[in-house]
N, C-alpha and C positions, 0 to 999 in steps of 0.2 A: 594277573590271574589270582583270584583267592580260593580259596578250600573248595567254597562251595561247589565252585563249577567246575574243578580239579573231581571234587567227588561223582556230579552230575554227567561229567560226561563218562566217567569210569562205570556207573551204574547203564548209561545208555548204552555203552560198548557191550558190555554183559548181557542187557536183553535183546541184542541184536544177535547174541551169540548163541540163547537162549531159542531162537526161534528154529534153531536144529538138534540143539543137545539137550540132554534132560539131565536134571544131576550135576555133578562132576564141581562143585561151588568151591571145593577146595584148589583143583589145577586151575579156575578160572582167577581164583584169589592172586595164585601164584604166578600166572601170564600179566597179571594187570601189574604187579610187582617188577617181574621182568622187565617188562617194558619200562618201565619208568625208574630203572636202576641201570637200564645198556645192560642187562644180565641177561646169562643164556639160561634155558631150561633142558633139561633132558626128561621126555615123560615114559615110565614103563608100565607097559601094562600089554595081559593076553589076547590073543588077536580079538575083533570085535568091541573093544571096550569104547572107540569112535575117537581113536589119539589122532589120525589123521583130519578123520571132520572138524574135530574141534578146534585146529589149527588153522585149516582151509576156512573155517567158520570166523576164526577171531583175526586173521589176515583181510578176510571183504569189510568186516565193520572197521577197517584202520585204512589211510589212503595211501598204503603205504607198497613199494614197488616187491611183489610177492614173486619167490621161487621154489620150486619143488628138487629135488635129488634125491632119487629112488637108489637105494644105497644097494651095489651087489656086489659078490664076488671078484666079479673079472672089472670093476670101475677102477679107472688110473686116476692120480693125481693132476692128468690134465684137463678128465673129461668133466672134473670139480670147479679149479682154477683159467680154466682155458689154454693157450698157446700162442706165439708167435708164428705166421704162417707167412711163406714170403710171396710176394705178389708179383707174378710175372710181368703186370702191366706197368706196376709203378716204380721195377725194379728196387723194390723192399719189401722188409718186414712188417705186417703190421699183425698188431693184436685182436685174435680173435678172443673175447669174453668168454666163461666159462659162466655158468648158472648161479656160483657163488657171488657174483657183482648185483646183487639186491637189494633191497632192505631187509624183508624179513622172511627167509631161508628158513623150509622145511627140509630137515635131515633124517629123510623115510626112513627107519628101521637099520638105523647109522649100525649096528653091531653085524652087520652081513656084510662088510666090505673088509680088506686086509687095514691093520695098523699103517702099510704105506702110504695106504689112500685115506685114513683117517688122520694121520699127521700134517694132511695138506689142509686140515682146520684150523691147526693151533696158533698160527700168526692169524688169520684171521677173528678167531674167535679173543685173541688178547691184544691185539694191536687195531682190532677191524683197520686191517690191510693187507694185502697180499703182494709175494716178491714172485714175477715172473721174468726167469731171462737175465734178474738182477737188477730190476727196474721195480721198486714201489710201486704199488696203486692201491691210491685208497679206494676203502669201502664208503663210507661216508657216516654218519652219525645218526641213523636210523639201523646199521646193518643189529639183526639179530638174527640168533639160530636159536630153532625151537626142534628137536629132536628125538624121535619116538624109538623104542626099543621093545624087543618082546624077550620077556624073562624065558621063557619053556622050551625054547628050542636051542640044540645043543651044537646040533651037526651043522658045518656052515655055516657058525657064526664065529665072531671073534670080539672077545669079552675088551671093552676099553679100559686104555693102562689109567693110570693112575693119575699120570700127567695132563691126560685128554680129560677125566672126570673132573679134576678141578678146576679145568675152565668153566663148567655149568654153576651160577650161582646155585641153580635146585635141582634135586632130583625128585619128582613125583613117581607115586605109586597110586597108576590109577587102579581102584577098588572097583569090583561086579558091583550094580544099580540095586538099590532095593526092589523088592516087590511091585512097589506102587508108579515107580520111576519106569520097571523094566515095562509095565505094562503098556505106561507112556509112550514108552520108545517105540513098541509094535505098533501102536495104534497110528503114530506120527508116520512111521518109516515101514510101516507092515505092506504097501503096496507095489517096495518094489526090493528088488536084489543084488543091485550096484549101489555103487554112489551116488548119495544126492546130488542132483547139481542146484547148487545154491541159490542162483537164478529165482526159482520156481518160490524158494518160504521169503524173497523180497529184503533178503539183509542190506542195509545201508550202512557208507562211511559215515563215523558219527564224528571220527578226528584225522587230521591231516599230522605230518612232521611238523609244520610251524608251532601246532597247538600242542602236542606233543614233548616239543622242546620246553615253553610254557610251563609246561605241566613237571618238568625233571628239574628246571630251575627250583618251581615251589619246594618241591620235595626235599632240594637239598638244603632248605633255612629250615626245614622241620627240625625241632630244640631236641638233643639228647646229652642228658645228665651224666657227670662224674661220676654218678652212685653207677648209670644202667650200665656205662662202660665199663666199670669194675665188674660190672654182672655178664658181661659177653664174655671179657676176657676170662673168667672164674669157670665159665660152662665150658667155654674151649678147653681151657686147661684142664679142665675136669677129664674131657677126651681121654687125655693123654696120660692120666695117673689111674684110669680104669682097669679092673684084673682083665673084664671081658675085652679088651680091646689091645692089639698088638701096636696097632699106630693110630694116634688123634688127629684131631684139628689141626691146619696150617694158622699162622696168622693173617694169611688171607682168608680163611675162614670166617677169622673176627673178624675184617675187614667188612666183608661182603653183610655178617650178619647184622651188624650196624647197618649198614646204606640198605638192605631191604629193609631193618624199620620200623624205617625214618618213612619208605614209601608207604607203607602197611598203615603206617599212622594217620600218613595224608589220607589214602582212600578212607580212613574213619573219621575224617574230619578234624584230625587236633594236629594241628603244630609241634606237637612233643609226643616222645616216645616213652610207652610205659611198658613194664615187665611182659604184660599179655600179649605185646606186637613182640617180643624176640622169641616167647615161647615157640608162637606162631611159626615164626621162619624158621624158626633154628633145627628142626628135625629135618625139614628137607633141604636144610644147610649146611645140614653134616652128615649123612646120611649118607654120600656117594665121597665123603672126602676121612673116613674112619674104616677102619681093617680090625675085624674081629681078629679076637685068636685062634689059633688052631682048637686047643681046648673048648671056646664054645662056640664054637662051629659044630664037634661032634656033639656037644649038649644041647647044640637047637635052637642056641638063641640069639635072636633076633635084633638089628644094629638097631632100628627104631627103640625099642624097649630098654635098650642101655644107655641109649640118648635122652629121652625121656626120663629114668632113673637120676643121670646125670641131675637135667633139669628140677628134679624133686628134691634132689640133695641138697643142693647148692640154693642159698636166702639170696631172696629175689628182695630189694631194698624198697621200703614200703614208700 
């Protein structure tokens, strides 16, 4: 595979995705990235903003095996992972599947479920495998989780630790549509008051896993420089000597912020990674993995804007 068709089909994925959502060119940047890094996403945004569509939307244009988990309260860690159930007839156990055995797992409004039941991700989401009973099973090399949250609501929900957020390569903040976008969206979706079903705007699979994998090979011979490496590692540790900020970047942070890119660079066609592809990542790279201070918390400000800062500060190598 070379670039082209690496880019060619990433742009046909997108307007296939296009043909329900209006807007949003930045989480679609970041899904495409995802994918092509085995990264997870976590997307937040207020209810309506179409986190669910967009997912259900960018899941049919991929051939890939799709699951839902509407995340609540009373949800166990088995009704995630599934169970061993024993079979009267065959005089055993066998394994009944839970909805987590996918590829690519929607995690509806993952913050309304207890820490018990959110902990039943973390081998999945770092190992894509799951231990039931004390028995392995993999996920397979397609599994992703793409996972929505809504910042506004307080009661009944429960905020993820720290450990959970650094499994997400990104955290997006999906932004209200401009004017001209919102208007779009009435006019596309003004005639009815549920869910689209997808069916009806005709989206097609434009890639399969084989093509897929293809595709995550390229990505990883994309060329990235001594000079840029010193430049990830300089903005992480940047994190971590900031006043506004009580704790930085992991080295999985760098880690992650290197390998998306490398992919960021494939979808623009070049072989090599320049300063403008980690700008790119790196705010919703660090963005769920950095803990303001107490002090500017009560001042107001904002991790994006101290991230960014970071990024201004620190020479990007010409």
């Amino acid at each position: 595979m070379e670039l082209d068709e690496l880019r060619t089909i990433s742009e046909s994925l997108k307007n296939e995705v296009r043909r329900t959502i209006v807007g949003q060119e930045g989480a679609l940047d970041l899904m495409m990235v995802s994918l092509l890094c085995k990264g997870h996403l976590l997307l937040e945004g207020v209810p309506g903003t179409g986190k669910t569509l967009l997912v259900r939307s960018f899941s049919k244009a991929l051939s890939l095996n799709f699951g839902r988990i509407q995340f609540t309260p009373d949800l166990m860690p088995g009704d995630v992972l599934g169970t061993n159930l024993f079979n009267f007839q065959s005089n055993e156990f066998s394994l009944t599947k839970g909805p987590i055995f996918t590829d690519l797992l929607l995690a509806d409004e993952i913050n309304r479920t207890p820490p018990k039941t959110q902990s039943a991700l973390l081998e999945a989401m770092s190992e894509r495998s799951v231990t039931i009973d004390g028995t392995s099973h993999d996920l397979g090399p397609g599994f992703l989780v793409i996972a929505t949250q809504n910042p506004i609501e307080q009661q009944g929900t429960y905020p993820l630790p720290e450990a959970q957020l650094d499994r997400f390569m990104f955290k997006y903040i999906l932004s209200y549509p401009s004017r001209d976008e919102e208007r779009a969206i009435v006019a596309r979706h003004g005639h009815q008051t549920s869910m689209p079903a997808l069916d009806e705007f005709g989206i097609r699979s434009v890639a399969n896993l084989d093509k897929l994998e293809e595709m995550r090979k390229l990505v990883s011979s994309v060329k990235i420089s001594s000079e840029l490496i010193d430049y990830i590692v300089e903005v992480v540790r940047g994190t971590r000597e900031h006043p506004s900020l009580q704790f930085g970047g992991s080295p999985r942070a760098a880690t992650m912020i290197a390998a998306a890119s490398r992919a960021y660079a494939a979808l623009q066609g070049r072989d090599y990674v320049i300063p403008d592809d980690v700008k790119f990542v790196a705010v919703p790279g660090l963005h769920h993995r950095v803990v303001l201070s107490p002090s500017a918390e009560i001042e107001g400000i904002r991790t994006t804007r101290v991230i960014e800062e970071i990024l201004e500060q620190t020479a990007a190598p010409r």
